[in-house]
PyMOL commands that place a pseudoatom at each C-alpha (Angstrom):
pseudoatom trace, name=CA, resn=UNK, resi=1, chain=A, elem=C, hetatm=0, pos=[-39.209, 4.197, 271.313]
pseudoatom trace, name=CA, resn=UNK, resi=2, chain=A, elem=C, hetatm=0, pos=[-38.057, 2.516, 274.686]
pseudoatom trace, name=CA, resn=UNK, resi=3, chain=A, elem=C, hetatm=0, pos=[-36.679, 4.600, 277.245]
pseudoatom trace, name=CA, resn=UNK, resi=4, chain=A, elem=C, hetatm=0, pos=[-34.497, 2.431, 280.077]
pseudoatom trace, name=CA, resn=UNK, resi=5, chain=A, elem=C, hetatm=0, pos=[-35.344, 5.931, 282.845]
pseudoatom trace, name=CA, resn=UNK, resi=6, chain=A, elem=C, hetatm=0, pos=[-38.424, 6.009, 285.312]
pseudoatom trace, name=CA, resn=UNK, resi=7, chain=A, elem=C, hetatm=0, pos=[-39.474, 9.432, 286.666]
pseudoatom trace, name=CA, resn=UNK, resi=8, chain=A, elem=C, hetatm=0, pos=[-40.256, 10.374, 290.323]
pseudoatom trace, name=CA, resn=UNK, resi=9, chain=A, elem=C, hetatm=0, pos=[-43.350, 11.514, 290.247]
pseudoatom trace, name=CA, resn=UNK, resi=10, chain=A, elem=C, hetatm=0, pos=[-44.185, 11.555, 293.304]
pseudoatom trace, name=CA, resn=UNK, resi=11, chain=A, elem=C, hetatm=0, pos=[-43.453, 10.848, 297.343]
pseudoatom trace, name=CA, resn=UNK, resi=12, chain=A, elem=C, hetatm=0, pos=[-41.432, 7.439, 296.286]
pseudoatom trace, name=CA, resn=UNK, resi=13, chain=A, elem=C, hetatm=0, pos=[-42.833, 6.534, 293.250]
pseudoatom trace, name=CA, resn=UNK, resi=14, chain=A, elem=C, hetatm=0, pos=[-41.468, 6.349, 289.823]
pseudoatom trace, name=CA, resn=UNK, resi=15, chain=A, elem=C, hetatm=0, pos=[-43.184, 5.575, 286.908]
pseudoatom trace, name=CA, resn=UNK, resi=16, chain=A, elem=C, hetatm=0, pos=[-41.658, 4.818, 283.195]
pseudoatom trace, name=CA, resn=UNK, resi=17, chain=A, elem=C, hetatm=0, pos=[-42.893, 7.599, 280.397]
pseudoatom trace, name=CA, resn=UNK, resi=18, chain=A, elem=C, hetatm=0, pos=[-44.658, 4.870, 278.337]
pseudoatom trace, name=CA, resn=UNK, resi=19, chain=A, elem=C, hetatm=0, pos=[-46.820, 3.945, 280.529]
pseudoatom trace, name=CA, resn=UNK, resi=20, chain=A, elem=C, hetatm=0, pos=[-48.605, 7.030, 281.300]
pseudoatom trace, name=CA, resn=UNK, resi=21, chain=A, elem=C, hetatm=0, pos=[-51.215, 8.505, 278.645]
pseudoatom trace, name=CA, resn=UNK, resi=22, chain=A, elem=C, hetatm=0, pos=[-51.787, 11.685, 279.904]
pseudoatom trace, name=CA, resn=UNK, resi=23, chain=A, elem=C, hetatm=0, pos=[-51.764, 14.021, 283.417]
pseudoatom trace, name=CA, resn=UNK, resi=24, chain=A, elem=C, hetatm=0, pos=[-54.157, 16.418, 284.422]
pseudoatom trace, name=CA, resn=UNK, resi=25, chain=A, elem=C, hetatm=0, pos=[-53.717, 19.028, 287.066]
pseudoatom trace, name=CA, resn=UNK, resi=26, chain=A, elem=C, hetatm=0, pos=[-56.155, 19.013, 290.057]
pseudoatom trace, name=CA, resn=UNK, resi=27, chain=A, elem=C, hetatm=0, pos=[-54.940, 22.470, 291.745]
pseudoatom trace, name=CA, resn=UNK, resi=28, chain=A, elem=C, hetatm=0, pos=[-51.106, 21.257, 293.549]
pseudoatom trace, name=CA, resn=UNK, resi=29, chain=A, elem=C, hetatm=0, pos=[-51.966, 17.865, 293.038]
pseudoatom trace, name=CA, resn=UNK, resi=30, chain=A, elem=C, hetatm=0, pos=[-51.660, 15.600, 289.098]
pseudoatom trace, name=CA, resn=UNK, resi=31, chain=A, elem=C, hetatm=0, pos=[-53.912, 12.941, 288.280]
pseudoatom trace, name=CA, resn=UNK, resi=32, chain=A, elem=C, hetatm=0, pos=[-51.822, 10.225, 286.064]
pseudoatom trace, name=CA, resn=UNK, resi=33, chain=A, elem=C, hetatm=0, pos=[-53.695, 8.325, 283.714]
pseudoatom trace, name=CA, resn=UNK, resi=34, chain=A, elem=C, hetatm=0, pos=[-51.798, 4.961, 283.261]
pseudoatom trace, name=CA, resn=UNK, resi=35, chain=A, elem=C, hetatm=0, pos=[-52.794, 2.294, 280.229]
pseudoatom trace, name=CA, resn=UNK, resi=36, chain=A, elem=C, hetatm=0, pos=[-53.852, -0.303, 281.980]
pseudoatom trace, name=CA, resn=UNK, resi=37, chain=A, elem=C, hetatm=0, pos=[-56.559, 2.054, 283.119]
pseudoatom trace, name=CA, resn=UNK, resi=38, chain=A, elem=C, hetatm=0, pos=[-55.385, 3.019, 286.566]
pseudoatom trace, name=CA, resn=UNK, resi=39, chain=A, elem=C, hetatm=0, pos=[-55.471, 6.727, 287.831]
pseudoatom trace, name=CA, resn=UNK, resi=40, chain=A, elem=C, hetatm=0, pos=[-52.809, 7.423, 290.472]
pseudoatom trace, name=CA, resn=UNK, resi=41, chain=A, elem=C, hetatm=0, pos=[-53.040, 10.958, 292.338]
pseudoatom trace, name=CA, resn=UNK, resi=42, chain=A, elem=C, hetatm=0, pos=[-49.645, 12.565, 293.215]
pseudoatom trace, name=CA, resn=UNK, resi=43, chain=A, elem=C, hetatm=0, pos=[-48.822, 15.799, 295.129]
pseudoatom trace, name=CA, resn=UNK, resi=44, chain=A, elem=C, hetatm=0, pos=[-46.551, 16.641, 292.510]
pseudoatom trace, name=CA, resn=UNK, resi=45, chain=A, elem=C, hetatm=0, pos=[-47.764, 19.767, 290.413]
pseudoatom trace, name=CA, resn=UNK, resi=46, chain=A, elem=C, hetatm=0, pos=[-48.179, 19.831, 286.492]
pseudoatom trace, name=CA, resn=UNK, resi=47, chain=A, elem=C, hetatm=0, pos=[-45.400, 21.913, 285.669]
pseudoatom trace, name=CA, resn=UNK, resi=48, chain=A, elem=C, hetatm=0, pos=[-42.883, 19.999, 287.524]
pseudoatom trace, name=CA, resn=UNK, resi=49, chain=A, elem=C, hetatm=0, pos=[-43.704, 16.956, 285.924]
pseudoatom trace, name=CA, resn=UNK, resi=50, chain=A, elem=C, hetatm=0, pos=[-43.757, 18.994, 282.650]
pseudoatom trace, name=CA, resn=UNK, resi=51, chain=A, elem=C, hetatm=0, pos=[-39.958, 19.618, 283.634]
pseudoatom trace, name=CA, resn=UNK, resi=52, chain=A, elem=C, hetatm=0, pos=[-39.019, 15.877, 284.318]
pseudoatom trace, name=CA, resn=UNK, resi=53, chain=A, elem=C, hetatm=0, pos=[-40.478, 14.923, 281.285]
pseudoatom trace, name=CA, resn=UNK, resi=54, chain=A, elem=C, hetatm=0, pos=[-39.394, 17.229, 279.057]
pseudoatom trace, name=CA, resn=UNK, resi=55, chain=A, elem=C, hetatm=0, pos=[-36.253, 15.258, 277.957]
pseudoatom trace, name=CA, resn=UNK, resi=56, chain=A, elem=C, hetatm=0, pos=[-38.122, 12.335, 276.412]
pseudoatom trace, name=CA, resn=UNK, resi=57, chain=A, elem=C, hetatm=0, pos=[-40.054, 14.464, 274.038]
pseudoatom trace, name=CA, resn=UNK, resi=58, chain=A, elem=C, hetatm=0, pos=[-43.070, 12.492, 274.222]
pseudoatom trace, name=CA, resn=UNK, resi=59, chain=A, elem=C, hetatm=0, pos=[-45.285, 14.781, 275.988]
pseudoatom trace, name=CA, resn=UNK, resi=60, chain=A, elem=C, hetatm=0, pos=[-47.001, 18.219, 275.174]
pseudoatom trace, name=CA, resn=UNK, resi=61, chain=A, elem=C, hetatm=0, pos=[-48.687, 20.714, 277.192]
pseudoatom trace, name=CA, resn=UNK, resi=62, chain=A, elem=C, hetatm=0, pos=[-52.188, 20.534, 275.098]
pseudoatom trace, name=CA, resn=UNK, resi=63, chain=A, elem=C, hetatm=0, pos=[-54.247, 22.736, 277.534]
pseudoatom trace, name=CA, resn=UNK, resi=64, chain=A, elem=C, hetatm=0, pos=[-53.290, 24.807, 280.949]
pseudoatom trace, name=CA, resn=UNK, resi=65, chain=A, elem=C, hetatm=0, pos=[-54.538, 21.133, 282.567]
pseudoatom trace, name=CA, resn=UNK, resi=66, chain=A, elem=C, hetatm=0, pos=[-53.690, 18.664, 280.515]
pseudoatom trace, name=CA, resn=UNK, resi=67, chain=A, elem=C, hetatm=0, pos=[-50.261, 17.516, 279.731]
pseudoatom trace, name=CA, resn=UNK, resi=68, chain=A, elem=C, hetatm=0, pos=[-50.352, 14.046, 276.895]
pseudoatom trace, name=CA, resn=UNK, resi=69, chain=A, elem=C, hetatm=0, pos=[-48.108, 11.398, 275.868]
pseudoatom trace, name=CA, resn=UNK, resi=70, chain=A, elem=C, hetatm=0, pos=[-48.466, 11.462, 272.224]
pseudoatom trace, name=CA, resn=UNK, resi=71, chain=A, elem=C, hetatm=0, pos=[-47.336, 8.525, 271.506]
pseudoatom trace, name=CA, resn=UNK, resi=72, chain=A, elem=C, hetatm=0, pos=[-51.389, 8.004, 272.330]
pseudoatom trace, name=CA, resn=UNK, resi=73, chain=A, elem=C, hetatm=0, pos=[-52.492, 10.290, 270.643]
pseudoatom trace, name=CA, resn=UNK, resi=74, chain=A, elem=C, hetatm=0, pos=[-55.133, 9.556, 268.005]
pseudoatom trace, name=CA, resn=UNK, resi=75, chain=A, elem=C, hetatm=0, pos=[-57.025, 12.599, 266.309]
pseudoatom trace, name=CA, resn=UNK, resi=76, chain=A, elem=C, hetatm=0, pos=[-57.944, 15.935, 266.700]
pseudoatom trace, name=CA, resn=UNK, resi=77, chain=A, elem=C, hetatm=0, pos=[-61.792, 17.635, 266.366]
pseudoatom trace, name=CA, resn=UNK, resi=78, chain=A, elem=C, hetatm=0, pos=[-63.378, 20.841, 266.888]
pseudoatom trace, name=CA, resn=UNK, resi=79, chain=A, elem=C, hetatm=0, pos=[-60.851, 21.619, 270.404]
pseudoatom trace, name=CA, resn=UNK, resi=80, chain=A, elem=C, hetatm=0, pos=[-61.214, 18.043, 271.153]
pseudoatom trace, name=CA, resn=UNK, resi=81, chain=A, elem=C, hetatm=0, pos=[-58.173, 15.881, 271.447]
pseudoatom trace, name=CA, resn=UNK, resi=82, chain=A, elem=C, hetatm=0, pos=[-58.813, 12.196, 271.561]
pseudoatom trace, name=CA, resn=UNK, resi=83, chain=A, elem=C, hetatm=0, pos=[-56.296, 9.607, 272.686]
pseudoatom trace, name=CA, resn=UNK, resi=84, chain=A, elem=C, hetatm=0, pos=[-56.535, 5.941, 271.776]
pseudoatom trace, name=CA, resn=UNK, resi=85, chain=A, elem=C, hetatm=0, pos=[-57.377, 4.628, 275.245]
pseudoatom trace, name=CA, resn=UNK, resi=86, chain=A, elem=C, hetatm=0, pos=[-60.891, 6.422, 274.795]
pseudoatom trace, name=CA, resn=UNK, resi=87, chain=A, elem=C, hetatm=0, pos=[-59.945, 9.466, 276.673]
pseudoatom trace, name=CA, resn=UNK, resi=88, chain=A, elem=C, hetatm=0, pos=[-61.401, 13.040, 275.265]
pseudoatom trace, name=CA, resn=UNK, resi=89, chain=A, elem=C, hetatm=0, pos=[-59.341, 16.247, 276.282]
pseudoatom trace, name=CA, resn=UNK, resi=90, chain=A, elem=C, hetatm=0, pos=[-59.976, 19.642, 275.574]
pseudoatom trace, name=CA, resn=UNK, resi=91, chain=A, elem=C, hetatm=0, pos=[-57.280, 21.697, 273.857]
pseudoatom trace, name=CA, resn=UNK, resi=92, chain=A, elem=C, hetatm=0, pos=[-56.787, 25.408, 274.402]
pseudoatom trace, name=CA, resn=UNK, resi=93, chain=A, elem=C, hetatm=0, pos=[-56.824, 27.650, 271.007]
pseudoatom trace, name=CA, resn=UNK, resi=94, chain=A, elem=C, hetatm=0, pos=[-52.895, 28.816, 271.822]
pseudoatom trace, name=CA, resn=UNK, resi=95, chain=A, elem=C, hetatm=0, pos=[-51.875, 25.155, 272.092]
pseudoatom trace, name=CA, resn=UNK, resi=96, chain=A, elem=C, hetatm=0, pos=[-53.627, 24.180, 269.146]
pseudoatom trace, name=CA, resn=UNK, resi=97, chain=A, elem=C, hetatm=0, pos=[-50.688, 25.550, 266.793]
pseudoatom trace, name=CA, resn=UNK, resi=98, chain=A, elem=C, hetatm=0, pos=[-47.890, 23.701, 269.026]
pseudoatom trace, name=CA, resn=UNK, resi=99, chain=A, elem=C, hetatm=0, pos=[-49.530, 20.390, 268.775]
pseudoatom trace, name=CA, resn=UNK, resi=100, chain=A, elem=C, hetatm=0, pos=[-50.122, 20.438, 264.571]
pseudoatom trace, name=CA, resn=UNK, resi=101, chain=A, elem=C, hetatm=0, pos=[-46.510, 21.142, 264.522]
pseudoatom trace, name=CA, resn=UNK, resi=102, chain=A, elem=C, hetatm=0, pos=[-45.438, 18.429, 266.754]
pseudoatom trace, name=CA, resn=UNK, resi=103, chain=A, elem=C, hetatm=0, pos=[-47.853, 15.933, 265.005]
pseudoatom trace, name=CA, resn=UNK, resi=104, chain=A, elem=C, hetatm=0, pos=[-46.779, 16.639, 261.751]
for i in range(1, 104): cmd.bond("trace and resi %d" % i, "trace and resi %d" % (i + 1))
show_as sticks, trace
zoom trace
């Protein structure tokens, strides 16, 4: 699924969906986690890119920090969400019933 739409996230950057794997929240600030490996660090909080993201239905809110592309997701163990790119995330007990449903 190829979208043509970056989205600001940040001062004047714009990144396309696909090529982020997941964001975590560092207090007013969001770590990106890109595939080729990269981190980028934006002032841009968690929820707002929640919001600019929500119309390509590719992410989920897995944990109060985390927010994932799932198209990178891989499996799920004991509250432990890995991603294929080798990256372990914890996932809150009131997300866990949001994410089965998406993944199934």
């Amino acid at each position: 699924m190829k979208t043509e739409t970056n989205i600001h996230v940040g001062s004047r950057m714009h990144l396309s969906p696909e090529e982020m794997v997941m964001i975590q929240a560092e207090i007013n600030y969001s770590m990106i986690y890109l595939t080729d490996g990269t981190k980028l660090i934006v002032s841009t909080t968690l929820k707002i890119l929640q919001q600019r993201l929500a119309d390509t239905h590719q992410f989920a809110r897995v944990h109060r920090s985390y927010l994932v592309n799932l198209n990178y997701f891989h499996s799920y163990r004991q509250g432990i969400c890995q991603l294929s790119n080798d990256l372990s995330i914890k996932v809150s007990r009131r997300k866990l019933k949001q994410l089965r449903e998406i993944k199934n």
